[in-house]
N, C-alpha and C positions, 0 to 999 in steps of 0.2 A: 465525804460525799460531795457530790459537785452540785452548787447552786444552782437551781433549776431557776426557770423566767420566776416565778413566785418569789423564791429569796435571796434572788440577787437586789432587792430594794436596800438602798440605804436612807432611809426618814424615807421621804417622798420620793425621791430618786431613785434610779439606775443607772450605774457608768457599765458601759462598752468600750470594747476594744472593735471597732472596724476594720474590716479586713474583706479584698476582692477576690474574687475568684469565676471566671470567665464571665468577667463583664456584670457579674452580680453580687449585693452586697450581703457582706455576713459580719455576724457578731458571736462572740464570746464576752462573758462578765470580766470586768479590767481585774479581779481578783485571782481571777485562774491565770492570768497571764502575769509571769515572771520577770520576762525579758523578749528582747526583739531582736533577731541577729540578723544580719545578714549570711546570703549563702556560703555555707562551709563544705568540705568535703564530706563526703555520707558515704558509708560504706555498706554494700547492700548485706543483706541479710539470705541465706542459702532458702528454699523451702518457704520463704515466707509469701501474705498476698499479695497481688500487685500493686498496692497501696502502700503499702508497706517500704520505703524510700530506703529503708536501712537504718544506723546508728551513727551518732557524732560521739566526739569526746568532748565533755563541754566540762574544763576544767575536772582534769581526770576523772568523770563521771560519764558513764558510756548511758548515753542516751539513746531509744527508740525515736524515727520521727518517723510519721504520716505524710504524704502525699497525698493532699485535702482532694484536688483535682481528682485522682484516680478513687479515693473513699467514697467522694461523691458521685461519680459516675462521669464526671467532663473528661473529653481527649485528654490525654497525657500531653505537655509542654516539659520543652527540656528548660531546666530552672537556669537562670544568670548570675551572673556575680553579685547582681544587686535582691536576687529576689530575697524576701524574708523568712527567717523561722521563728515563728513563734512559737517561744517556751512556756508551755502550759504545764499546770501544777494540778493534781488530782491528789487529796490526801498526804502521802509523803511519795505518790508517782510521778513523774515529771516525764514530759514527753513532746517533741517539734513536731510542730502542724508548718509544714508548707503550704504559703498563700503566694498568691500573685503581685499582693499591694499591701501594705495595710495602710485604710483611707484615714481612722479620725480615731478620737477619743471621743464618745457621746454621752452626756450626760440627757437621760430622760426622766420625766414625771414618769412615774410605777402605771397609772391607765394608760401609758403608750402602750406597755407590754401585754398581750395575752398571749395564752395560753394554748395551742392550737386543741380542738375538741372533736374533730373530723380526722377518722380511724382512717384514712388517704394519708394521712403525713406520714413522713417517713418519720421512723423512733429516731431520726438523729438530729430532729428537729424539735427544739425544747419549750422556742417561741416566737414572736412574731413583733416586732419594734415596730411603730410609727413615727416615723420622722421627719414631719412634716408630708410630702406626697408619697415618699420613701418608704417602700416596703423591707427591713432588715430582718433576715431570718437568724434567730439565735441557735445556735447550735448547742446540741448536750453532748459536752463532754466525755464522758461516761459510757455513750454509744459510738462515739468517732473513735474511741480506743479499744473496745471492746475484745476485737483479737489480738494488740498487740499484749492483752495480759499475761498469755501463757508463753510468749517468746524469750527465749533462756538467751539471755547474752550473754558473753564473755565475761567471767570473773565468776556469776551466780552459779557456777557447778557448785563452789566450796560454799555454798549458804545451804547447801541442801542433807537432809539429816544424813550421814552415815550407817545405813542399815545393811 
């Protein structure tokens, strides 16, 4: 299960992964995040959402990645050589969120984070970081993937029982 704002504390702390997306900052827990690639080729996916960017081969492992921009609702931008994927880990799921940037590593005290309590947020929103003037929205995992669970990619026909 994905650390929600609650138990992503370590002692007193929280570390984040910072990460931009049109002009606004976002966080994921630096636990779910794997690795940080730079843009690779993505191969789209037939049928799938428009969010849905397609799959990498990331060391003969075909990955799903997300187009954060398009999940969250901002214009589509066509991504650069430079932009990043962040390799996020769910369980034993693993899966690229395309960002725009990614800004920092953050380390905060556990009362920066709450919790949002107002039924307005959107469920992909897990929490809320203070960072000094800085408002960082945490993202939950768990809901930014939510449709790519049932996307059958290449290879997982042969995991499926023979009936």
């Amino acid at each position: 299960m994905i650390a929600s704002a609650e138990s992503v504390h370590v002692g007193t702390q929280s570390r984040l992964i910072v990460f931009r997306l049109a002009d606004r900052d976002y966080a994921l827990p630096v636990e779910n995040i794997a690795e940080v690639l730079r843009m690779v080729e993505v191969t789209p996916v037939p049928e799938s959402s428009t969010w849905m960017a397609g799959v990498i081969n990331l060391r003969g492992r075909v990955i799903p990645v997300v187009d954060l921009r398009g999940r969250l609702g901002f214009a589509h931008e066509a991504p650069g050589l430079a932009t990043p994927i962040l390799i996020a880990t769910r369980g034993d799921r693993v899966m690229g969120l395309i960002a725009d940037a990614v800004v920092e590593m953050l380390t905060l005290p556990a009362e920066a984070i709450e919790r949002p309590e107002d039924a307005s947020f959107p469920n992909t929103v897990s929490g809320i970081a203070r960072a000094g003037d800085r408002l960082i929205l945490m993202l939950d995992l768990e809901q930014l993937s939510i449709e790519s669970e049932g996307l059958v990619l290449p290879g997982d026909e042969n995991d499926e029982d023979p009936a």
